[in-house]
C-alpha positions as CSV (number, residue, x, y, z in Angstrom):
1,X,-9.4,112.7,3.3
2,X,-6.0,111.8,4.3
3,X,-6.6,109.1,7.8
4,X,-2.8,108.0,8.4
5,X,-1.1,107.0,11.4
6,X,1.5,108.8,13.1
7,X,2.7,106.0,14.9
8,X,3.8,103.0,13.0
9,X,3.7,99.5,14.1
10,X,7.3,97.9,14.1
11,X,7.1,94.4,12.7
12,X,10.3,93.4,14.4
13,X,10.6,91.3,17.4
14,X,13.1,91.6,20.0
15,X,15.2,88.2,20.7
16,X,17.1,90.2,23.7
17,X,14.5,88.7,26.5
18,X,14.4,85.4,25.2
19,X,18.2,85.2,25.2
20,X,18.2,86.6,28.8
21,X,15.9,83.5,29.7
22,X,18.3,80.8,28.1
23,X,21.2,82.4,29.4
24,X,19.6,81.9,32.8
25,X,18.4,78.9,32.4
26,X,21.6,77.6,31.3
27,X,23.6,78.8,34.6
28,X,21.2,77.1,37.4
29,X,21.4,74.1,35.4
30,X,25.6,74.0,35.2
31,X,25.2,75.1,38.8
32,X,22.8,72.5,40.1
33,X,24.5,69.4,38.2
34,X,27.6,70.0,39.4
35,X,27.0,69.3,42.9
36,X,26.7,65.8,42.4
37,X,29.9,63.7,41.6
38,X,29.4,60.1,40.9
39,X,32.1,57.2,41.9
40,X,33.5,56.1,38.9
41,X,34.2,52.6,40.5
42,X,31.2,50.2,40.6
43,X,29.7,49.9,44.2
44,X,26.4,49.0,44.9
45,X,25.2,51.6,47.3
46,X,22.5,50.9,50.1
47,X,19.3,52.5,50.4
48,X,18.0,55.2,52.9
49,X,14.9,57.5,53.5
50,X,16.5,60.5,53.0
51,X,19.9,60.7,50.8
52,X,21.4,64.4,51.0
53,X,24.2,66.2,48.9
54,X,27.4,66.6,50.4
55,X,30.1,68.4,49.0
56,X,33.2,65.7,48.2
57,X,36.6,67.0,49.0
58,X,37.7,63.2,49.9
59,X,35.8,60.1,49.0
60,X,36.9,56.3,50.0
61,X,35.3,53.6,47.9
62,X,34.9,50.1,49.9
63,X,33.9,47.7,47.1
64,X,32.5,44.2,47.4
65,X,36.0,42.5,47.3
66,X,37.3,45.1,50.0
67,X,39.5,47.0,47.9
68,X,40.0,50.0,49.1
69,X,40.0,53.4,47.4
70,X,41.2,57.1,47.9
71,X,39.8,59.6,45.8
72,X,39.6,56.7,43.1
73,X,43.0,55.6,43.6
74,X,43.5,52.1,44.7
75,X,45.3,51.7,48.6
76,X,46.0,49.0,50.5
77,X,44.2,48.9,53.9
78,X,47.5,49.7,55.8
79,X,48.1,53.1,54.0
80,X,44.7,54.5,54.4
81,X,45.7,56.2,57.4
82,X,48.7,58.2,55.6
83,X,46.7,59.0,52.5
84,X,43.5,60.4,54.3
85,X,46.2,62.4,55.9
86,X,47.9,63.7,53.1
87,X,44.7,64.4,51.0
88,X,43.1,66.0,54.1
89,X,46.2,68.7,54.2
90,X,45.0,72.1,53.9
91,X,41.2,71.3,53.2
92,X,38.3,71.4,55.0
93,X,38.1,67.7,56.6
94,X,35.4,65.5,54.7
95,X,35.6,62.5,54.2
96,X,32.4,60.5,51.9
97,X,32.3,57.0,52.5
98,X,31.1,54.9,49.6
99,X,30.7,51.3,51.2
100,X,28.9,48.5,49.2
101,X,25.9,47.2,50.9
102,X,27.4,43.7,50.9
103,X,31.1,44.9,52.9
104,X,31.1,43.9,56.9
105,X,30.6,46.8,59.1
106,X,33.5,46.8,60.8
107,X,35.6,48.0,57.7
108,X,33.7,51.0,57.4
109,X,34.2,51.5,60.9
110,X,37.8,51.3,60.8
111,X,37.9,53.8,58.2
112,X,35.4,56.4,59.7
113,X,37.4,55.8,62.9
114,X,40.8,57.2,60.8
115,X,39.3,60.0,59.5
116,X,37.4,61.1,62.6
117,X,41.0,60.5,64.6
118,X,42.0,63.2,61.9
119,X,39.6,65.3,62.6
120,X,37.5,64.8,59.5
121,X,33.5,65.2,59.2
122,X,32.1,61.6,57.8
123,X,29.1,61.4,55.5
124,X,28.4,57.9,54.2
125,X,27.3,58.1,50.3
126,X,23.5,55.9,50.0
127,X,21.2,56.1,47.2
128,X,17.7,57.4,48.3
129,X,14.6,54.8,48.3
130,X,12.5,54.8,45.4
């Protein structure tokens, strides 16, 4: 008596779904870690409830000894107005603050005034409460 199979039992195994899952896996995480884009100049942030994602096009840095920044490029107080200008040329106007908690108000205000008299949206950058 003769009792074989006709159908055989492949011992492979198929990699092609697992690669599809990596290959997926790998494109939200390049696409969600991209959207945030930390100041390379140290700034001590304040905190706030809620902290949301903006997209940067131009950020200005206010740091402790109120030097002022463009897009990480140092500029004196007096030639903000021109630079926000030129950097806002062509692109959709928005401008992220990033203000250490310890500046006075009133220089942030004098900035947010420039780029709203541009016709700029402002979003100030704060680190959420933990």
């Amino acid at each position: 008596m003769n009792l074989k199979t006709k159908n055989k039992i492949e011992t492979a195994f198929s990699m092609s779904s697992m690669t599809d899952i990596i290959f997926l896996l790998l494109i939200f995480f390049m696409l969600t870690s991209s959207f945030i884009t930390p100041s390379g100049l140290p700034i001590n942030l304040p905190t706030s409830k809620s902290s949301s994602i903006v997209l940067q096009r131009v950020t200005v840095t206010i740091t402790n000894d109120l030097k002022f920044y463009v897009n990480d490029q140092e500029v004196s107080r007096g030639r903000i107005e021109m630079t926000l200008k030129n950097e806002l040329a062509g692109k959709e106007g928005i401008v992220v603050l990033h203000v250490d908690k310890s500046v006075p108000v009133e220089h942030l205000v004098y900035v947010a005034g420039i780029a709203t008299s541009l016709e700029a949206k402002v979003s100030i950058a704060t680190k959420p409460n933990s």
